[in-house]
DRENKOL-38269 format. One record per residue (C-alpha): residue in three letters; x, y, z; residue number from 0. Coordinates in pm, 1 decimal. Example, Ala and Ser with C-alpha at 12.3 -4.5 7.8 and 13.67 -1.06 7.14 Angstrom:
BEGIN
+---------+----------+----------+----------+-----+
! residuo !        x !        y !        z ! num !
+---------+----------+----------+----------+-----+
!     Ala !   1230.0 !   -450.0 !    780.0 !   0 !
!     Ser !   1367.0 !   -106.0 !    714.0 !   1 !
+---------+----------+----------+----------+-----+
This chain:
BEGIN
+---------+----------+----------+----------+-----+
! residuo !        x !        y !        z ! num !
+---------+----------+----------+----------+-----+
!     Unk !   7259.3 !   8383.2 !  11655.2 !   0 !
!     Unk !   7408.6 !   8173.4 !  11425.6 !   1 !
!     Unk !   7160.0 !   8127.8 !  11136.5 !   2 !
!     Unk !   7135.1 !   8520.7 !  11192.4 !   3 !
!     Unk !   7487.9 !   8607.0 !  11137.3 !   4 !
!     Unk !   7565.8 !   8713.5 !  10819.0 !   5 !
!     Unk !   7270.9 !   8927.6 !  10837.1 !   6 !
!     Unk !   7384.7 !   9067.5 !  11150.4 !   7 !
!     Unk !   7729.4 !   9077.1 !  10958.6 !   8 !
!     Unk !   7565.2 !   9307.5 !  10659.9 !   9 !
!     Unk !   7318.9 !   9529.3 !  10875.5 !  10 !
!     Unk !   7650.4 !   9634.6 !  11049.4 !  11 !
!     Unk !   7829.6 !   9635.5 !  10766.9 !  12 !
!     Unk !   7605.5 !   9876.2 !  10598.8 !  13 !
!     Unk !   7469.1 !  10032.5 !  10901.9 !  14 !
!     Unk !   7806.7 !  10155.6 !  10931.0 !  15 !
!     Unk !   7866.8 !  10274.1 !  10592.9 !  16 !
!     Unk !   7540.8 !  10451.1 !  10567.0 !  17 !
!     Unk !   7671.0 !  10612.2 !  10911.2 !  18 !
!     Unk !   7958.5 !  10732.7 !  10777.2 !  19 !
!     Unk !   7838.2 !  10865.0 !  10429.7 !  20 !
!     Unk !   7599.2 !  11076.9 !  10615.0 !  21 !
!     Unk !   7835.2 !  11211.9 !  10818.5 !  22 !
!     Unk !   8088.6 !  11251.7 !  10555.8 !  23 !
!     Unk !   7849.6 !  11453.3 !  10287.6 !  24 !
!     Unk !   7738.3 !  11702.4 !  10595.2 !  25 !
!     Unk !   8095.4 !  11790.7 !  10649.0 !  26 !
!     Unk !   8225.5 !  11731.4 !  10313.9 !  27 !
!     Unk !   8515.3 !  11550.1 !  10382.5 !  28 !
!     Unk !   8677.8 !  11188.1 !  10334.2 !  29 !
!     Unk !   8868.0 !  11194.7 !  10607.7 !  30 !
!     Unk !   8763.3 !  10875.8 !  10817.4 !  31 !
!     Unk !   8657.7 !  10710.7 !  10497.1 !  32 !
!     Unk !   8970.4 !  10425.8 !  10525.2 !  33 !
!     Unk !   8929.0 !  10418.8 !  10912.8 !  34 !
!     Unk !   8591.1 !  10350.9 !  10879.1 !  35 !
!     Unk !   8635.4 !  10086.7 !  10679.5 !  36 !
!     Unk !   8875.6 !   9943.1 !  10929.0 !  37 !
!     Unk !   8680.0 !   9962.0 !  11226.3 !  38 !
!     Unk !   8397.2 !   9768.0 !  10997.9 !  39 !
!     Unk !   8640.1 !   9495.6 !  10935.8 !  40 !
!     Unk !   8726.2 !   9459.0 !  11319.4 !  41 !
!     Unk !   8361.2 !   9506.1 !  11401.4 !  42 !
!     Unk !   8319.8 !   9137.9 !  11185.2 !  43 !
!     Unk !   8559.4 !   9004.4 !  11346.6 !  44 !
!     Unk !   8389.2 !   9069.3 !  11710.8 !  45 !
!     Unk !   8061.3 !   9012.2 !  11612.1 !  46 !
!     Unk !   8063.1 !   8624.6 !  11634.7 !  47 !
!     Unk !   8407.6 !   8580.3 !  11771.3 !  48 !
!     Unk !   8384.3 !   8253.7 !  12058.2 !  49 !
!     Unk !   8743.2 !   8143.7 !  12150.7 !  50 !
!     Unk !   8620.5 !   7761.4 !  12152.5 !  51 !
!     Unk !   8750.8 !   7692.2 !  11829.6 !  52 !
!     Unk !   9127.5 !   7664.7 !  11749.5 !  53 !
!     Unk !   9099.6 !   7735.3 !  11349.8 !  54 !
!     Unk !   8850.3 !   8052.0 !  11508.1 !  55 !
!     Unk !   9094.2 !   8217.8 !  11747.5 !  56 !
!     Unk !   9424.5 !   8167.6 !  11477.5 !  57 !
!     Unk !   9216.8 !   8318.8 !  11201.3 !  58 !
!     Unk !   9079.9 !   8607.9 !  11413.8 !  59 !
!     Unk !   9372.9 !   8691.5 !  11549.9 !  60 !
!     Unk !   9540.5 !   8688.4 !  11166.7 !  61 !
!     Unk !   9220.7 !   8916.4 !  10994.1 !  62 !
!     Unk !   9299.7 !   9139.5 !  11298.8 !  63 !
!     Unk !   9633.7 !   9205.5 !  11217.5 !  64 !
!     Unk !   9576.4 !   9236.0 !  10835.8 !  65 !
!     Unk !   9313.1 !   9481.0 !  10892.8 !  66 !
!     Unk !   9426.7 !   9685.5 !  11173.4 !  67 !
!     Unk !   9745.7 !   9742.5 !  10971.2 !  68 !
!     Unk !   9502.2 !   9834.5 !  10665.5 !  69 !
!     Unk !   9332.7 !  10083.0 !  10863.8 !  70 !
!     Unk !   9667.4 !  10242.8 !  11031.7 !  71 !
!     Unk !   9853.4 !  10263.9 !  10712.7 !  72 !
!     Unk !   9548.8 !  10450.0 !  10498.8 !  73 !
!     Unk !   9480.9 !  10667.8 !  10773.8 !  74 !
!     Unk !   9805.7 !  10736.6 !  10822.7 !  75 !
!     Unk !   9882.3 !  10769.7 !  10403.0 !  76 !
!     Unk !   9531.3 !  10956.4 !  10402.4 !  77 !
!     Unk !   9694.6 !  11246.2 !  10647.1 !  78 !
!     Unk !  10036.6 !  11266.1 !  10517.9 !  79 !
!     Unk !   9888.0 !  11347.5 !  10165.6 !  80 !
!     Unk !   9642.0 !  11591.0 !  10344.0 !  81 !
!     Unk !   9360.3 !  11431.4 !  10094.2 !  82 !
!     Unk !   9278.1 !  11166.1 !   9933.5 !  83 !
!     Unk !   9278.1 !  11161.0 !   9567.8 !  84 !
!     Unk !   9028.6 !  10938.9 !   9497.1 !  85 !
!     Unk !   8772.5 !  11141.4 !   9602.2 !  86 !
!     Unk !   8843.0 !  11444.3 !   9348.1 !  87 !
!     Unk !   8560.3 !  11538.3 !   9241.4 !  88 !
!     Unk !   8345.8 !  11270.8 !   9433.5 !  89 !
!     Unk !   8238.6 !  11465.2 !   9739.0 !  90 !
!     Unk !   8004.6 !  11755.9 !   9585.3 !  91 !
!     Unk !   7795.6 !  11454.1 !   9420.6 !  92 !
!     Unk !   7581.1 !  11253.5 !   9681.3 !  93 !
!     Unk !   7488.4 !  11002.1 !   9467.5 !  94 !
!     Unk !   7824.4 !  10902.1 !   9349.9 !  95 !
!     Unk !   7953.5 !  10954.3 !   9700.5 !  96 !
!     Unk !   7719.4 !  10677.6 !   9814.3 !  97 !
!     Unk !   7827.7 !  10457.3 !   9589.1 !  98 !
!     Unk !   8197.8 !  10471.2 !   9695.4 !  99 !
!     Unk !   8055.2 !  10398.9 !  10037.8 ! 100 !
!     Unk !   7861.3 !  10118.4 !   9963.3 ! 101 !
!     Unk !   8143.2 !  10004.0 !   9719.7 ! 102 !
!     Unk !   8339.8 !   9995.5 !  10075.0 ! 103 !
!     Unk !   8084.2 !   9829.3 !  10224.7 ! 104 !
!     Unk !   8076.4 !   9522.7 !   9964.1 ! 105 !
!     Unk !   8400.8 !   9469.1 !   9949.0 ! 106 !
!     Unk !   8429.7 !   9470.6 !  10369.7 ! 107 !
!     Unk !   8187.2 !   9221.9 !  10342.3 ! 108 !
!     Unk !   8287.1 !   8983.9 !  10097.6 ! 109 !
!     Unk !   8664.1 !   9013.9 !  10260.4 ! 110 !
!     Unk !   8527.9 !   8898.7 !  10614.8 ! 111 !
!     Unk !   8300.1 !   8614.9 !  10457.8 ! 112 !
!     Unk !   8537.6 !   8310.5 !  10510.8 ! 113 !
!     Unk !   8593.0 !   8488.7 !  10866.7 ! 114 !
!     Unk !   8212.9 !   8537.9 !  10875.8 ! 115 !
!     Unk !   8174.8 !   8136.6 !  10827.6 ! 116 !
!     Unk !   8403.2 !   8012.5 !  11044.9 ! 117 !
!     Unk !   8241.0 !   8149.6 !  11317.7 ! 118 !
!     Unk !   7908.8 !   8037.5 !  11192.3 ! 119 !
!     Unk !   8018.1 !   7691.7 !  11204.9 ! 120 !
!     Unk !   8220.8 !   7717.2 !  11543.5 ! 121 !
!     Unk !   7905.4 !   7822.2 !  11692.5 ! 122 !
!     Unk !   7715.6 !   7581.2 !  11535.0 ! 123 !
!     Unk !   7919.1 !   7355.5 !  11745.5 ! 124 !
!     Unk !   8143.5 !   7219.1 !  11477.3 ! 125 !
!     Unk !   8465.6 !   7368.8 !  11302.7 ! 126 !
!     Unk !   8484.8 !   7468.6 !  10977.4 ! 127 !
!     Unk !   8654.1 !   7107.7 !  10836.9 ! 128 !
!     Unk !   8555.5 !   6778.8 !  10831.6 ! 129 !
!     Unk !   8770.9 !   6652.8 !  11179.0 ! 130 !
!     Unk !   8799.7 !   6843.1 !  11517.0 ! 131 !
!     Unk !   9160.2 !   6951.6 !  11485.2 ! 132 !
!     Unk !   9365.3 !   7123.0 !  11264.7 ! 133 !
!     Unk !   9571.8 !   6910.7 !  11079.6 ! 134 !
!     Unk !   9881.3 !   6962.7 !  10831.4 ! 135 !
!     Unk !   9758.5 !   7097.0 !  10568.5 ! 136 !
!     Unk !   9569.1 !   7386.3 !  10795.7 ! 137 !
!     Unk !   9900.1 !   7492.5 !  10974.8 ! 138 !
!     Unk !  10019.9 !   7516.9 !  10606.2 ! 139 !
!     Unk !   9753.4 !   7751.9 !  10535.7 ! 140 !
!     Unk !   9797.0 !   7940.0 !  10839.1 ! 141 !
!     Unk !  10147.8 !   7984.5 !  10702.4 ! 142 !
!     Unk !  10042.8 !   8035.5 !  10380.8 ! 143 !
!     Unk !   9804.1 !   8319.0 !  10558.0 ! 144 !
!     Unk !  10054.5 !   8484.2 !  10773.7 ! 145 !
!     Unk !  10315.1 !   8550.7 !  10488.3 ! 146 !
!     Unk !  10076.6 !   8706.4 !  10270.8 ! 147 !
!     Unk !  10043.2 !   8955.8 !  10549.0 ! 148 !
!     Unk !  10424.5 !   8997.2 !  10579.1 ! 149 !
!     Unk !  10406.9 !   9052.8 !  10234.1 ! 150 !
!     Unk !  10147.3 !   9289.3 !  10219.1 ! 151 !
!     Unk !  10264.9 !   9505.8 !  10488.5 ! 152 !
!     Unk !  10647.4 !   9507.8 !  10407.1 ! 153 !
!     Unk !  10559.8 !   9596.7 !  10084.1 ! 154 !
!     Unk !  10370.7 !   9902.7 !  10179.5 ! 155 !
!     Unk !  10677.0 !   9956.2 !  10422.5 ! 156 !
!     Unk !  10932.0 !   9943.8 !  10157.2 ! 157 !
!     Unk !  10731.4 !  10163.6 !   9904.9 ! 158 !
!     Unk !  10674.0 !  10487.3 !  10151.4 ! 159 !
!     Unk !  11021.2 !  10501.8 !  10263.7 ! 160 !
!     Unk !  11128.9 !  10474.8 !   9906.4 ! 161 !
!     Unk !  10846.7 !  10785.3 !   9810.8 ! 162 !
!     Unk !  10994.5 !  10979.3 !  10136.3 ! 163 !
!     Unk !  11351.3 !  10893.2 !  10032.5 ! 164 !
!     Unk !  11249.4 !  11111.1 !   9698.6 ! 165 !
!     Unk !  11133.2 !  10791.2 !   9480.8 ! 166 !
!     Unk !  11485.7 !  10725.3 !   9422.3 ! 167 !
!     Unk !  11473.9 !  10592.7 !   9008.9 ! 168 !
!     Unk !  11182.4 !  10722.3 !   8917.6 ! 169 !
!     Unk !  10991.6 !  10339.1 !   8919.0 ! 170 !
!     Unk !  11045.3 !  10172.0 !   9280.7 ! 171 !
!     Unk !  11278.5 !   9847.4 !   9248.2 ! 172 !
!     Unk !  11346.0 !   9778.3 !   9677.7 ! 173 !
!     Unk !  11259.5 !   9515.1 !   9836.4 ! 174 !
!     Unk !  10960.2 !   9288.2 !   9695.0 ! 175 !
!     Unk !  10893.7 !   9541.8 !   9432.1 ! 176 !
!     Unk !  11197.7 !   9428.9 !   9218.3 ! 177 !
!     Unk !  10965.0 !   9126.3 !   9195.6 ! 178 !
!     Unk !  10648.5 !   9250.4 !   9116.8 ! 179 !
!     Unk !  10468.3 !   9608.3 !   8957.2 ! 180 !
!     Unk !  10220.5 !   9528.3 !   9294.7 ! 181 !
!     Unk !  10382.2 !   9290.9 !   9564.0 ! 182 !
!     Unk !  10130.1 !   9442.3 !   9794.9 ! 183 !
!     Unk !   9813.0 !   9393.3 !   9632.8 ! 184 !
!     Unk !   9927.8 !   9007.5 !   9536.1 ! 185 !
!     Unk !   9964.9 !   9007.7 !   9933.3 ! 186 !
!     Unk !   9582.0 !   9111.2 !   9941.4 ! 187 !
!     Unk !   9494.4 !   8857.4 !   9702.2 ! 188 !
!     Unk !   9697.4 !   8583.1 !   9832.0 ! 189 !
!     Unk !   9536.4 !   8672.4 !  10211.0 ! 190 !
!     Unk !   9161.7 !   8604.0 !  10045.3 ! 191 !
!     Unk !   9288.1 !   8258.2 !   9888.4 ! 192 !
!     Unk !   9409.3 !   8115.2 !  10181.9 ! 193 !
!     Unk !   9126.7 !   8265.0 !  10385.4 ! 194 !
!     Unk !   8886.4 !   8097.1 !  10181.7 ! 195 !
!     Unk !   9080.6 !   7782.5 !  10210.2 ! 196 !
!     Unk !   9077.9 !   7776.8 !  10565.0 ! 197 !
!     Unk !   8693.9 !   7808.8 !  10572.7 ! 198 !
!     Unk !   8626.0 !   7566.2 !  10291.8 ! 199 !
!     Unk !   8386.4 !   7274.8 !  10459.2 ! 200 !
!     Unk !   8217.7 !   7018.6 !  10206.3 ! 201 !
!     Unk !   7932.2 !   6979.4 !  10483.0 ! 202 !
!     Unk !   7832.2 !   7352.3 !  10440.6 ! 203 !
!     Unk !   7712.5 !   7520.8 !  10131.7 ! 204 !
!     Unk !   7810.0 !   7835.6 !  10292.4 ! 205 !
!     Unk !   8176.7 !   7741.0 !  10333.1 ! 206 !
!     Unk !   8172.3 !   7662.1 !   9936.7 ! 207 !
!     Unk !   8006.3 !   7984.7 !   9860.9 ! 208 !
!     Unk !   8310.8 !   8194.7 !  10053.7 ! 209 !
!     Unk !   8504.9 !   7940.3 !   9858.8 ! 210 !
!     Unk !   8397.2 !   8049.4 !   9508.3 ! 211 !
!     Unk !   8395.0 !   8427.4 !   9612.2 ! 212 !
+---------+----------+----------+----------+-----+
């Protein structure tokens, strides 16, 4: 299983997306595009999940809340706005339809890869650093990890009350956006350096290659 698993990782990746774009151009909608993508990121995370691992289960259980909140909040954001308007346009042409689906697909997939390689090397029968247990500077990353989701999700928080308070100021200034044009994307960014931190293992090219991504 192991020296199968990012395959495994992209045939469901991609199996998934292919799914839903076929589903999506019959009935002409983009609807469960963002959930979709969600239940591919929590699909990763099950696919080679083994509980013997300490840096496996803290990880997990961190990716799961990142994502699951991803996929609440656009569904949720998708509904309120009854459309999505990045698909204007988009649906009545398959071919560029496809490519927003695979686009999704990609970008699942290169998201989960540190996840994708720490299970790899759990179930090689190892853990994704050099010693057996997690040592300072992990927990700092795990740290690191977990405020970058606080930061991502209060952010979005912050930002649709502010839009259903009647975006109060014309430019939103609460909370973590007084700070920064896009507090929650540097909360997406911040999620995928620490991520790839945490899988980083000078024994395995793989590791390095999450690394670099």
């Amino acid at each position: 299983m192991t020296s199968a698993l990012f395959m495994n990782g992209a045939l469901v990746t991609y199996g998934l997306q292919i799914a839903g774009f076929i589903a999506a151009s019959a009935l002409q909608t983009e609807t469960f595009y963002d959930v979709l993508g969600g239940i591919n990121f929590l699909s990763l995370a099950w696919l080679g999940y083994s509980s013997t691992s300490e840096r496996l289960l803290y990880l997990t259980a961190l990716f799961c809340i990142s994502r699951g909140w991803l996929l609440v909040f656009l569904a949720w954001r998708a509904h309120n706005r009854k459309g999505d308007s990045r698909f204007d346009g988009v649906i009545a042409k398959p071919m560029l339809f496809f490519v927003y689906w695979m686009a999704q697909g990609t970008w699942v997939y290169l998201i989960s890869l540190p996840l994708l390689i720490v299970q790899k090397t759990n179930n090689n029968g190892g853990t994704s650093n050099d010693d057996d247990a997690l040592r300072a500077v992990d927990y700092s990353l795990f740290v690191g990890l977990a405020f970058s989701i606080y930061l991502e999700i209060s952010s979005d928080i912050q930002k649709t009350r502010w839009i259903l308070d009647g975006r109060q100021g014309g430019f939103c200034q609460v909370g973590w956006w007084k700070y920064s044009r896009h507090p929650n994307y540097a909360g997406e960014i911040f999620q995928g350096w620490f991520a790839a931190f945490l899988s980083f293992d000078s024994k395995n090219i793989s590791s390095l290659l999450a690394f670099l991504s």
